[in-house]
C-alpha positions as CSV (number, residue, x, y, z in Angstrom):
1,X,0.0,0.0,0.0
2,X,1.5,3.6,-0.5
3,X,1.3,6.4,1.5
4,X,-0.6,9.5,0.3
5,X,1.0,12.9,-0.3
6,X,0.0,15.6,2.0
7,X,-1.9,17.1,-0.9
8,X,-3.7,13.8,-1.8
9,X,-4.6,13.5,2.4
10,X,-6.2,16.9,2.3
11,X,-7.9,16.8,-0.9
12,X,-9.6,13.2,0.5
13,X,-10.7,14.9,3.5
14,X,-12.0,18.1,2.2
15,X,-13.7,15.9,-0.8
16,X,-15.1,13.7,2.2
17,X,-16.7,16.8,4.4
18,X,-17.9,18.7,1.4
19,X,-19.8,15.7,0.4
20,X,-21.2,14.8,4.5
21,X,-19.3,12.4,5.0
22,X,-17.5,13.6,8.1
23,X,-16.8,10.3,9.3
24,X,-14.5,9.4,6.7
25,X,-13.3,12.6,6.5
26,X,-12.0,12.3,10.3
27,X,-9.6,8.9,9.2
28,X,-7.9,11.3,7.7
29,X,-7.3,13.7,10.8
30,X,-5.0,13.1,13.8
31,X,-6.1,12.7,17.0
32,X,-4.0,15.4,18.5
33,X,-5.5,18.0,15.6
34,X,-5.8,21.5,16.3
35,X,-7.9,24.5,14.8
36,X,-7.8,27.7,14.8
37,X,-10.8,29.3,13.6
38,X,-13.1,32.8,14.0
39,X,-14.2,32.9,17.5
40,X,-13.2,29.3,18.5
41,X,-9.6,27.3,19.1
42,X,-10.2,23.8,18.3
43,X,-8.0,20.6,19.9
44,X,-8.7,17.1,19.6
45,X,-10.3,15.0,17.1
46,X,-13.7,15.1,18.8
47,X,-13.8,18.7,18.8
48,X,-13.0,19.4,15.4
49,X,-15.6,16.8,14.2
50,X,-18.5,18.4,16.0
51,X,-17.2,21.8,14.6
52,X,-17.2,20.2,10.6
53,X,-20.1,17.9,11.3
54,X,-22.6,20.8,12.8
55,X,-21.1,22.7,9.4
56,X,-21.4,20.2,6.6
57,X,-25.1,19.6,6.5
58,X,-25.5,23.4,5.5
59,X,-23.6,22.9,2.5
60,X,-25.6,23.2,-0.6
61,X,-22.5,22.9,-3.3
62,X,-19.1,23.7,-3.2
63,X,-16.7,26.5,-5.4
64,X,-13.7,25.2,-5.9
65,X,-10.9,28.3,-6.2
66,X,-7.4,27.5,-5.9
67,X,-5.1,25.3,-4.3
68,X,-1.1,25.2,-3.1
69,X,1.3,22.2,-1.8
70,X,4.8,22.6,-0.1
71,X,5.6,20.2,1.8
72,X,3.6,19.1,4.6
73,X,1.7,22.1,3.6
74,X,-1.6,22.4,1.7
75,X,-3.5,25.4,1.4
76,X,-7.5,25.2,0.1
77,X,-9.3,28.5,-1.4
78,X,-13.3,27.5,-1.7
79,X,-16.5,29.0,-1.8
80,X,-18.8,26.7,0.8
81,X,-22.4,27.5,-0.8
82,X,-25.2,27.6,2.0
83,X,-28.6,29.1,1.8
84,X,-27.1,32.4,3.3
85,X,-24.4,32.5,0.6
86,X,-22.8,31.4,-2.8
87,X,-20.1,33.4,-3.0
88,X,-18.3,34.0,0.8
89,X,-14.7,32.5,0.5
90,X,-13.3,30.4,2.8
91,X,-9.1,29.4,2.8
92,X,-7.7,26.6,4.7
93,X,-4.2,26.1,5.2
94,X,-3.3,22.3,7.0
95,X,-0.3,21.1,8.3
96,X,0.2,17.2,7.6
97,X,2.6,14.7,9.2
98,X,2.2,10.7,8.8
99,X,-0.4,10.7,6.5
100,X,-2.7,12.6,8.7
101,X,-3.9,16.4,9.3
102,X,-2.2,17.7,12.5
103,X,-3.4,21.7,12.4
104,X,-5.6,23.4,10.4
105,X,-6.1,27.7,10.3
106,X,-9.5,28.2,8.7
107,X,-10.4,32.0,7.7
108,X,-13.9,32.3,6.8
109,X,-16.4,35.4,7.3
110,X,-18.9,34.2,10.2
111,X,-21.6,36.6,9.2
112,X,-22.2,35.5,5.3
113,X,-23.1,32.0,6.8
114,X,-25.6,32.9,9.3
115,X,-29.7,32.9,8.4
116,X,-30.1,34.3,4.8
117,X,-31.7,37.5,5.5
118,X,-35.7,38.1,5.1
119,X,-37.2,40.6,2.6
């Protein structure tokens, strides 16, 4: 069996969350994971799962932008398409080490994703 390149771990995961299936998605996250995200620090595998799985069911498509490897290095550029928004980008920049996802910085505008405005 041979290993996956960083790129080819994060790509499986973020096609595995954008798709709801966070549980596959996890295998390929350590356990000692962190996050650093608006508002909230993330450590742990749990933790990070309830933040993507209480995410992922919002999504209604994904916009793919851009995307950079060095390394253990992989950065994502996407637009996650809710009700509230098409077009809010989101960037991602993971850290990988033995074939799994050790740190993750998310940057993402929290108000575009919150209830699509009335009227």
């Amino acid at each position: 069996m041979t290993s996956l390149t960083p790129y080819e771990v994060v790509m499986s995961y973020h096609r595995a969350w954008t798709t709801g299936d966070v549980e596959t998605a996890m295998s390929y996250v350590a356990d000692d994971v962190t996050c650093r995200a608006p508002g909230i620090d993330l450590d742990g595998k749990q933790e990070y799962q309830s933040f993507i799985a209480a995410f992922a069911p919002r999504l209604t498509g994904i916009g793919d932008i851009a995307e950079f490897a060095e390394g253990h290095r992989v950065a994502l550029f996407y637009y996650p398409q809710t009700a509230a928004t098409t077009t809010a980008p989101a960037a991602e920049c993971f850290t990988v080490q033995d074939g799994r996802i050790v740190d993750s910085v998310l940057i993402f505008d929290r108000l575009s994703y919150g209830p699509p405005t009335q009227g």
